[in-house]
C-alpha positions in Angstrom: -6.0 -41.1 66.6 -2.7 -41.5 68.1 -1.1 -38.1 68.0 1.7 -36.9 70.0 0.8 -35.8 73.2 3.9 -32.9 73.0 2.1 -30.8 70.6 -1.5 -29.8 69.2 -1.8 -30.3 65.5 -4.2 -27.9 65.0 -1.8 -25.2 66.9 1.4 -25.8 64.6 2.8 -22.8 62.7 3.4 -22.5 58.9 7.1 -21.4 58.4 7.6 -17.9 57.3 8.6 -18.5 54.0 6.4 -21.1 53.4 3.4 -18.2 54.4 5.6 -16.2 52.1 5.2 -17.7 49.3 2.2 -18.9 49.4 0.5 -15.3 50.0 2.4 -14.1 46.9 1.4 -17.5 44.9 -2.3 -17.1 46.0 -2.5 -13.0 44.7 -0.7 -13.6 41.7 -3.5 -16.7 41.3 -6.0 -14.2 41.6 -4.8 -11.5 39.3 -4.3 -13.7 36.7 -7.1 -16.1 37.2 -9.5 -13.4 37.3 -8.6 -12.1 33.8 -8.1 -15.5 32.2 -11.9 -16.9 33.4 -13.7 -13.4 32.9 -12.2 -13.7 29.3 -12.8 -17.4 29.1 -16.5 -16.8 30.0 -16.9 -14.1 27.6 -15.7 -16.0 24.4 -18.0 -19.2 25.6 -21.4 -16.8 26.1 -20.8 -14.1 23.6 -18.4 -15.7 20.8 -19.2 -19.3 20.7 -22.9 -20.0 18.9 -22.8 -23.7 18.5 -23.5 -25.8 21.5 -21.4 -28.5 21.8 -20.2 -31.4 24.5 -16.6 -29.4 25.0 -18.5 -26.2 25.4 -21.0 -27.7 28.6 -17.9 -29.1 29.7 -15.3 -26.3 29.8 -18.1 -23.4 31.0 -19.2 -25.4 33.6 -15.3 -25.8 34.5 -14.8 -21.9 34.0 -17.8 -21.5 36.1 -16.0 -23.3 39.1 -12.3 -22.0 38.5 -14.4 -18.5 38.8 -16.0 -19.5 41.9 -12.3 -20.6 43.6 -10.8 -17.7 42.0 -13.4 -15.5 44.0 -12.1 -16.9 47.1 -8.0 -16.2 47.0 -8.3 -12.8 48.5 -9.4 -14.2 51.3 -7.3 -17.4 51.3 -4.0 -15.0 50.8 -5.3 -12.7 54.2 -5.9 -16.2 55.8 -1.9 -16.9 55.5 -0.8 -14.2 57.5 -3.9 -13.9 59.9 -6.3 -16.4 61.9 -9.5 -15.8 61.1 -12.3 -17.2 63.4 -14.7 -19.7 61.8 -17.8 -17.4 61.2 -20.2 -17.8 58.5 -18.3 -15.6 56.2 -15.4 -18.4 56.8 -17.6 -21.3 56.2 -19.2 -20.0 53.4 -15.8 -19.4 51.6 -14.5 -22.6 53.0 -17.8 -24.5 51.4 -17.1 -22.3 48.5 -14.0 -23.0 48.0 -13.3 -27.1 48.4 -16.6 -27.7 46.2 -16.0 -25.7 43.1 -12.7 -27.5 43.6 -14.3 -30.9 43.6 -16.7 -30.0 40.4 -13.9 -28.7 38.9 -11.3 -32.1 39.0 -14.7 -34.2 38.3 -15.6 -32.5 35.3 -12.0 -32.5 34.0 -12.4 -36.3 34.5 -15.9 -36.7 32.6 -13.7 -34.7 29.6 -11.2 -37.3 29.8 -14.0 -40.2 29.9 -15.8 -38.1 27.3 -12.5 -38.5 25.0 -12.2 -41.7 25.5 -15.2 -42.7 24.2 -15.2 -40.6 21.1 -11.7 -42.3 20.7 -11.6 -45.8 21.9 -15.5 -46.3 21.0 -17.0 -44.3 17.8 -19.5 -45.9 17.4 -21.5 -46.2 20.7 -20.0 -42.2 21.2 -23.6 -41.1 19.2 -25.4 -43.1 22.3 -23.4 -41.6 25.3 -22.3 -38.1 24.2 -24.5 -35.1 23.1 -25.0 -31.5 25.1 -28.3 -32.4 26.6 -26.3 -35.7 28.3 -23.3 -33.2 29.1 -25.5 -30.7 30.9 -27.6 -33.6 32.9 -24.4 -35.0 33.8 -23.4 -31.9 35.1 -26.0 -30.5 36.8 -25.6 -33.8 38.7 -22.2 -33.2 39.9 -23.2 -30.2 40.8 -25.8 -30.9 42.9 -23.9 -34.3 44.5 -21.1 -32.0 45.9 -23.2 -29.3 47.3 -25.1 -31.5 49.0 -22.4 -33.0 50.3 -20.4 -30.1 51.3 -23.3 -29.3 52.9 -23.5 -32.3 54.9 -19.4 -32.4 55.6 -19.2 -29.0 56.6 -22.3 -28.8 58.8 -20.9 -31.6 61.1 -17.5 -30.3 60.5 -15.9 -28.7 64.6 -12.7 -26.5 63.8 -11.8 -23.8 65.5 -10.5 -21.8 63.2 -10.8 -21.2 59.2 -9.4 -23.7 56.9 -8.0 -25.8 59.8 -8.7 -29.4 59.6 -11.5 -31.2 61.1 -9.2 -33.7 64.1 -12.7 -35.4 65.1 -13.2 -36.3 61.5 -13.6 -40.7 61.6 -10.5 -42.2 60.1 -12.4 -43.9 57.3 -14.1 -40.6 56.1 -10.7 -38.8 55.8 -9.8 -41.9 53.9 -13.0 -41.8 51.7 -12.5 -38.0 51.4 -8.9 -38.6 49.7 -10.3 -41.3 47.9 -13.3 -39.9 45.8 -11.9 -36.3 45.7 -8.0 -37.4 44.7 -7.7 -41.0 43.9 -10.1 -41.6 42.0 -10.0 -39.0 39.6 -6.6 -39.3 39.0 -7.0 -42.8 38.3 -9.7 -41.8 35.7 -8.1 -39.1 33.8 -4.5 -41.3 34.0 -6.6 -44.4 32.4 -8.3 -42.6 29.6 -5.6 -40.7 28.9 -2.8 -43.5 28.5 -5.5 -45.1 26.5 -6.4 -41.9 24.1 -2.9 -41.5 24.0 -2.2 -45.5 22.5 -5.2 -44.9 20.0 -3.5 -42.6 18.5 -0.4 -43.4 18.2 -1.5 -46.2 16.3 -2.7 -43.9 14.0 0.7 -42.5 13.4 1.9 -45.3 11.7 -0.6 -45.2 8.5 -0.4 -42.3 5.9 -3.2 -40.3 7.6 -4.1 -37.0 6.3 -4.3 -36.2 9.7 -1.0 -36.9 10.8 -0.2 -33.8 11.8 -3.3 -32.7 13.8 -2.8 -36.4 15.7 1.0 -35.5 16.3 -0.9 -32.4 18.3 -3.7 -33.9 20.0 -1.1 -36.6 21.7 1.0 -33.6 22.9 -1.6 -31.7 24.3 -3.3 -34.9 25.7 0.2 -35.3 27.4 0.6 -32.3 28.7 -2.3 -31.5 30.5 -1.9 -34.9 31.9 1.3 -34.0 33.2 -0.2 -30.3 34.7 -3.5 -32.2 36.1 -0.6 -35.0 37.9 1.4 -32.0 39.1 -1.2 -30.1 40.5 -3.2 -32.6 42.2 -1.1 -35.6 43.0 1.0 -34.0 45.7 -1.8 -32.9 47.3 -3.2 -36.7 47.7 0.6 -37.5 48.6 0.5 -34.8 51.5 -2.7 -35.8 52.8 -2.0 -39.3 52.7 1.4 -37.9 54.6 -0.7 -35.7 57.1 -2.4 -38.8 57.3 -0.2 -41.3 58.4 2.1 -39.1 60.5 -1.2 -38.1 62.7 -2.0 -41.9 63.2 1.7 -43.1 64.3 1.9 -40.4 66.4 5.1 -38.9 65.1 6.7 -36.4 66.5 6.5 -32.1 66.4 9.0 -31.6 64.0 7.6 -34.4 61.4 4.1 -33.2 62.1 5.2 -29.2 61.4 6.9 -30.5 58.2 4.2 -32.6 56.7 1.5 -29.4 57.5 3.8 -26.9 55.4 4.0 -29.9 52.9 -0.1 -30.4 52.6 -0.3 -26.7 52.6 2.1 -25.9 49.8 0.3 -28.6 48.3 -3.1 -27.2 48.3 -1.5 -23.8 47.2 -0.2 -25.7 44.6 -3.4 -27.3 43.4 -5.2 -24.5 43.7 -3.1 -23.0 40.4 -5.3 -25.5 38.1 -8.0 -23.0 38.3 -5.6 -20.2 36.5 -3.8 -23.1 34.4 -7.3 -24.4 32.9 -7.8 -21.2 31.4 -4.5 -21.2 29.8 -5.7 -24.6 28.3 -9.0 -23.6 26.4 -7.1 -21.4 24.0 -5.0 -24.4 22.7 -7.4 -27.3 23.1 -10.7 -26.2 22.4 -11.1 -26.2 18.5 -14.3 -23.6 19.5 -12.6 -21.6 21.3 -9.8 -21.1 18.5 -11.9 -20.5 15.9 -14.0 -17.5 17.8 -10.7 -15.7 17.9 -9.1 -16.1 14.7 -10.4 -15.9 11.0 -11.0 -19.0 9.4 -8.4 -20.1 7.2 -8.1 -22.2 4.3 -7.2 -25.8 4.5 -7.4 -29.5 2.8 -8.2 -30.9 5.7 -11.7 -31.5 7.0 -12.4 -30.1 10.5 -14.4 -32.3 11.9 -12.0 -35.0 11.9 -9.4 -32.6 13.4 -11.9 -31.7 16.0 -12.5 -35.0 16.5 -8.6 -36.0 17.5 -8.1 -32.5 19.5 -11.2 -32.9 22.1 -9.2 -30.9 25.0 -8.1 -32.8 28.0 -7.7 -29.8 30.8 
């Protein structure tokens, strides 16, 4: 790697107000994230009876936002101070960037999960059912702990959260890849393709017009928060990236680090805006907080048009 010889990048200093904000983004992550996921968690166990593909999807997602929630306090004292790389620090570090993974990879298996209830009804009965969810799962789970494992065990940085300069070019690469790229591809696909289903459906007199007109909005808007929480932080590692191989200068280097950090800060407030989500998008959820109502509408094929895209 062809770094500038005038400066070490592992020794360059986030700006004050950068550290600022951060520290006040990453408590205020915490305080709010704690109560959302404990409440989250409590409705899912306690509220919810029937077992469901949404419901091993979105407490296995709680699970994780819990788990990255859990390690904020730590991440906020971490701004201000250096902590040495300890066990403490690697286990919070391991803690940390693999309940992140799980967490974007199982909001991509609910997108794929849409898509074929959507796009393909009739081969959904083959692929989808809670037993399928929970294997599927337990899988991912598994798969990133393992490698975390692996990563972090070969991993030589001095101090906590720092980045790994001896890492191989093409396993930073791979890294972005598989933990950024290619979810965000997956969710973008299945989403622009939910989103054209349905909007074909707006054009007949369906009874369902209205729940439809609500599924494409929510299906749009969580694809807008998932784009605006994770996609600068593949832009500022593919930035960290590329100024670290051309060897660019102090100043550029200094600027893209508080870039991928406010980045990560920022992509680390999906785990409090998931939480926000299940309220609106999970027809479960919705129903364990509020008396049924009346309606002329059958359920099932509302539920079937508002599967929840967080």
């Amino acid at each position: 790697m062809n770094v500038s010889n005038n400066c070490s990048v592992t020794n360059l200093e986030l700006y004050y107000h950068v550290r600022l904000i951060e520290f006040v983004l990453y408590n205020l992550m915490f305080l709010f994230g704690a109560l959302f996921n404990v409440f989250a968690l409590w409705v899912f166990f306690f509220k919810i009876k029937k077992w469901t593909e949404t419901r091993v999807y979105v407490i296995n997602l709680v699970l994780a936002d819990c788990f990255v929630v859990c390690t904020l306090p730590f991440m906020a004292y971490s701004v201000w101070n250096k902590p040495a790389r300890g066990e403490l620090c690697q286990f919070i570090e391991a803690m940390y960037f693999t309940n992140m993974v799980v967490s974007i990879y199982i909001i991509s298996f609910i997108s794929i999960d849409r898509y074929i209830a959507i796009k393909h009804p009739l081969k959904a009965r083959t692929f989808r059912s809670p037993s399928k969810a929970a294997l599927l799962c337990g899988l991912l789970w598994v798969s990133v702990i393992i490698g975390a494992a692996l990563q972090f065990w070969q991993r030589h940085a001095s101090g906590c959260f720092q980045k790994d300069t001896t890492a191989p070019t093409s396993q930073r690469l791979l890294s972005i890849f598989f933990v950024f790229t290619l979810p965000l591809a997956t969710l973008t696909f299945c989403s622009t393709e939910v989103i054209r289903s349905l909007k074909k459906c707006l054009n007949t007199n369906s009874p369902e017009k209205k729940s439809i007109q609500k599924a494409v909005h929510i299906i749009y808007a969580n694809l807008i928060v998932f784009l605006v929480c994770f996609l600068p932080a593949c832009l500022g590692l593919l930035a960290r990236f590329i100024m670290e191989s051309v060897g660019a200068t102090c100043f550029l280097l200094q600027v893209v680090k508080n870039f991928s950090s406010v980045t990560r800060c920022i992509a680390t407030s999906n785990c409090c805006l998931d939480s926000i989500c299940y309220y609106f998008v999970t027809k479960e959820f919705h129903e364990a907080l509020l008396p049924p109502q009346p309606s002329t509408v059958n359920t099932d094929q509302i539920h079937h048009f508002q599967t929840h895209t967080c």
